[in-house]
Residue, then its C-alpha position, 0 to 999 in steps of 0.5 A: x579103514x576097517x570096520x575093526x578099527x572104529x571099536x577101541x582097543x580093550x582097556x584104552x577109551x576110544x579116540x576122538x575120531x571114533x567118538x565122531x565117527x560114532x556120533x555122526x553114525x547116531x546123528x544119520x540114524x536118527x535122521x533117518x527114523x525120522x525121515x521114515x516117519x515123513x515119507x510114510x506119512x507124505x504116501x497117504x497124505x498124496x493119495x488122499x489129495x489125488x482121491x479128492x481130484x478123481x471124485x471131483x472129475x474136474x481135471x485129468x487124473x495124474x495118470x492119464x498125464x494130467x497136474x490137476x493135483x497141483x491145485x489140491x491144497x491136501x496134496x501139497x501139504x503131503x508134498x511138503x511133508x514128503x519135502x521135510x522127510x527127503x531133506x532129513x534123508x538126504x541130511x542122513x546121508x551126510x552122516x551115514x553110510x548109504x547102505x544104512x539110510x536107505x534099508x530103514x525106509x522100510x519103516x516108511x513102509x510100516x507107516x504107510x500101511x497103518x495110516x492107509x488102514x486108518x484114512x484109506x480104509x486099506x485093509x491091514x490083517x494078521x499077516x500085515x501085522x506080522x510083517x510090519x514086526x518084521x520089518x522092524x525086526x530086519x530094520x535093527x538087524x541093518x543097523x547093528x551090521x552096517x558100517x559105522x563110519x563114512x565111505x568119503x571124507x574128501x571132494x576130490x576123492x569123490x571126484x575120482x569115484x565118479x570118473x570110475x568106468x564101473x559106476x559110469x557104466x552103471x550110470x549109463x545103464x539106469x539112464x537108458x533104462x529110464x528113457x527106454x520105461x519113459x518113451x516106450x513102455x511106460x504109455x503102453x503098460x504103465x496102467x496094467x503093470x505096476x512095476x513099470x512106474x515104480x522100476x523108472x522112480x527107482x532107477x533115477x532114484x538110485x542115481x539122486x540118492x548118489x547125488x545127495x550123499x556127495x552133495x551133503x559131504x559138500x554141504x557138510x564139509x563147508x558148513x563145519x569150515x573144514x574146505x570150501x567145496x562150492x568153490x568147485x563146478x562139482x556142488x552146482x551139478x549135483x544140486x541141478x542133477x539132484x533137483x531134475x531126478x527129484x522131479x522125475x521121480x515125484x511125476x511117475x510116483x503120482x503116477x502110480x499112485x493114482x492107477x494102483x493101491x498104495x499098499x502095492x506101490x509102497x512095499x515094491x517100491x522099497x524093495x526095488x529102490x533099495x535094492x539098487x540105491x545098495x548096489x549103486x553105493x558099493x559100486x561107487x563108495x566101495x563101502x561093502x569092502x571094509x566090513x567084516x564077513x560076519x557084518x556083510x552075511x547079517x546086513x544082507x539077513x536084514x534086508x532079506x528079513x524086510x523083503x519078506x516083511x514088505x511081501x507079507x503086506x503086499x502079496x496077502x492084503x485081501x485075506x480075510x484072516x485075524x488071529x482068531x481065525x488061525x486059533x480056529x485052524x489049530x483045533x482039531x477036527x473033530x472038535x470044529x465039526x462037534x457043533x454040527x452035531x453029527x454022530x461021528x466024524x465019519x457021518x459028517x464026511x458022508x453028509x458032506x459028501x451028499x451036499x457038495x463041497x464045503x466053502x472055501x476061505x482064504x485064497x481057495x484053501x479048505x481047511x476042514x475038508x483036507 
C-alpha cells in the first residue's frame, strides 16, 4: 500500500480503514513519548542504585561480572520503570511502524541528560541544551515523514518475511557479532572502549525490537478477536527469543553503565541502536518501499538532525561554556581588552607578548589572542 493512499481523496471524507490507520498511528505515538519518558528516567534511576553498591565496596560492581545490584532496592525500582517504559515500546510497536518508534527514543535522550544533571550532578552546558532542542526538533521531523500505516497485518505473511534469505542473513550476522563481543572482545576492551558494551546491546537489540513488533501483531490480532495467532508455535518462540535478548541486553547495559558516564552511554547507545533497529525493520518489513521520496530524504533529515543532537550532548559535555560565555566571544576586541586599561590595542599586544601566553578556555581555543 502506498504512503499516497492513507491521505483521502480531495473533497471525499476519508475511509474507515484510513481513520484506523490514522488512529493506530496516533495510539503508537503516543506510546512511544511515553516510553521515552520511562526509559530515560529508568537510566538514572539504575545509575544511582549501581552508585550506592560502589561506595558501599560490599559486592563485586556489574562490571567486573558481579549481580550485587540485585539486592539494591533503588535499582530495581529503575528496572521496573525501565519495564513499564519497554512494555509501552513494545505496545507502540504493535501500532506503528518501527521506523517511527524507535527514532523518538531520542527524547529518552533529552531525559536523561536533564535528570543526570539534576541527581547525578552530570554537567549540562549551552551545547547540551542546545542539542536536547534539536533532538526535539529531529524527533518531529520523524514523525511528519514516517509512514502512517502498518507494514504486516497477517502472521502468516510475517511468517514468510522471516524465511527471507536477507533477513536470515542479517540474523546470522548480528548473532555472530554478539558472541564474537561476548567471548572475545568484551573481557579485553569492554572496560577501555565504550563502544564495545553498547555495539552487543544494540545488536541483540535490534533483533528483540523485530521480536516484539511480531509479538504485538500477535497480541493485538488475538486481543481484537481478528485470528487466533497462539494457536501457531511462532507467538511462543518470539515471547522466549524476546525474553533471552532482554536479558542480555539489561547485563551488558549495566555493565557499561557501571564503567562510563551515562552522558556517554545513552547518546551512543541511541545512535547505534537506531541505527540498526532501522536498517532490520527495511530488511524485514520492506516498509521504506511505500514511502514516498520526498518522506524517505526528510525521515532520513531527522535522524540525521537527532545524531547531531545526541553528538552535542555527548562530544562537548566537559566545557565550561553558558550563553554568557558566547556574548562575551562576540564583542569586539578592543572592547574585551578596554578594562585592561592599556592605551591601545597594539600596547596590550606588546604587553602580552612579554608575559606569555594568555589562558587558554574551552578545549585549548584562544579566543582573544588569535
Amino acid at each position: 500500500m502506498s504512503s499516497t493512499r492513507n491521505q483521502p481523496s480531495a473533497g471525499q471524507p476519508p475511509s474507515i480503514d484510513e481513520l484506523y490507520q490514522q488512529q493506530n498511528f496516533y495510539i503508537g505515538l503516543a506510546l512511544a513519548l511515553s516510553s521515552s519518558l520511562f526509559i530515560g528516567s529508568s537510566f538514572i534511576i539504575k545509575k544511582i542504585g549501581l552508585l550506592r553498591l560502589s561506595r558501599g565496596g560490599s559486592s563485586v560492581r556489574a562490571s567486573a561480572g558481579g549481580f550485587g545490584y540485585l539486592r539494591d532496592w533503588i535499582w530495581w525500582a529503575g528496572l521496573i520503570c525501565m519495564g513499564v517504559g519497554e512494555a509501552a515500546n513494545f505496545a507502540a510497536y504493535a501500532f506503528a511502524p518501527a521506523s517511527l518508534v524507535t527514532p523518538l527514543g531520542a527524547l529518552s535522550v533529552i531525559v536523561a541528560a536533564v535528570l543526570a544533571s539534576r541527581f547525578l550532578k552530570e554537567r549540562l552546558n549551552l551545547l547540551g541544551k542546545l542539542g536536547c532542542f534539536l533532538c526535539m526538533v529531529g524527533s518531529t521531523i520523524i514523525v511528519i515523514h514516517s509512514p502512517k500505516e502498518g507494514e504486516v497485518e497477517d502472521l502468516n505473511l510475517l511468517m514468510d518475511m522471516l524465511q527471507e534469505p536477507t533477513f536470515i542473513t542479517y540474523v546470522v550476522i548480528i548473532l555472530s557479532l554478539s558472541l564474537f563481543i561476548g567471548c572475545c572482545c568484551g573481557p579485553r576492551y569492554g572496560h577501555k572502549h565504550v563502544i564495545v558494551y553498547i555495539l552487543l546491546c544494540s545488536a541483540i537489540g535490534s533483533l528483540t525490537v523485530m521480536s516484539c513488533k511480531a509479538l504485538g501483531l500477535a497480541l493485538r490480532d488475538t486481543l481484537s478477536g481478528k485470528s487466533n495467532d497462539f494457536g501457531m508455535w511462532l507467538p511462543y518462540f518470539l515471547i522466549i527469543v524476546t525474553v533471552v535478548f532482554v536479558g542480555i541486553q539489561v547485563n551488558y547495559l549495566n555493565k557499561a553503565l557501571d564503567i562510563f558516564n551515562t552522558s556517554i552511554v545513552t547518546p551512543i547507545y541511541y545512535v547505534i541502536f537506531t541505527t540498526l533497529v532501522i536498517s532490520a525493520s527495511a530488511i524485514l518489513f520492506k516498509e521504506w518501499r511505500h514511502m514516498r521520496a520526498e518522506d524517505i530524504i526528510g525521515d532520513l533529515c531527522g535522524f540525521f538532525v537527532v545524531i547531531v543532537a545526541v553528538i552535542l550532548l555527548n562530544a562537548f559535555r566537559e566545557m565550561d561554556i553558558s550563553l554568557s560565555d558566547v556574548k562575551g566571544i562576540m564583542r569586539p576586541k578592543r572592547e574585551l581588552l578596554g578594562h585592561k586599561g592599556s592605551s591601545s590595542y597594539e600596547d596590550y599586544l606588546n604587553e602580552n607578548e612579554e608575559r606569555g601566553p594568555l589562558k587558554q578556555h574551552y578545549g585549548g581555543t584562544n579566543y582573544l589572542n588569535v
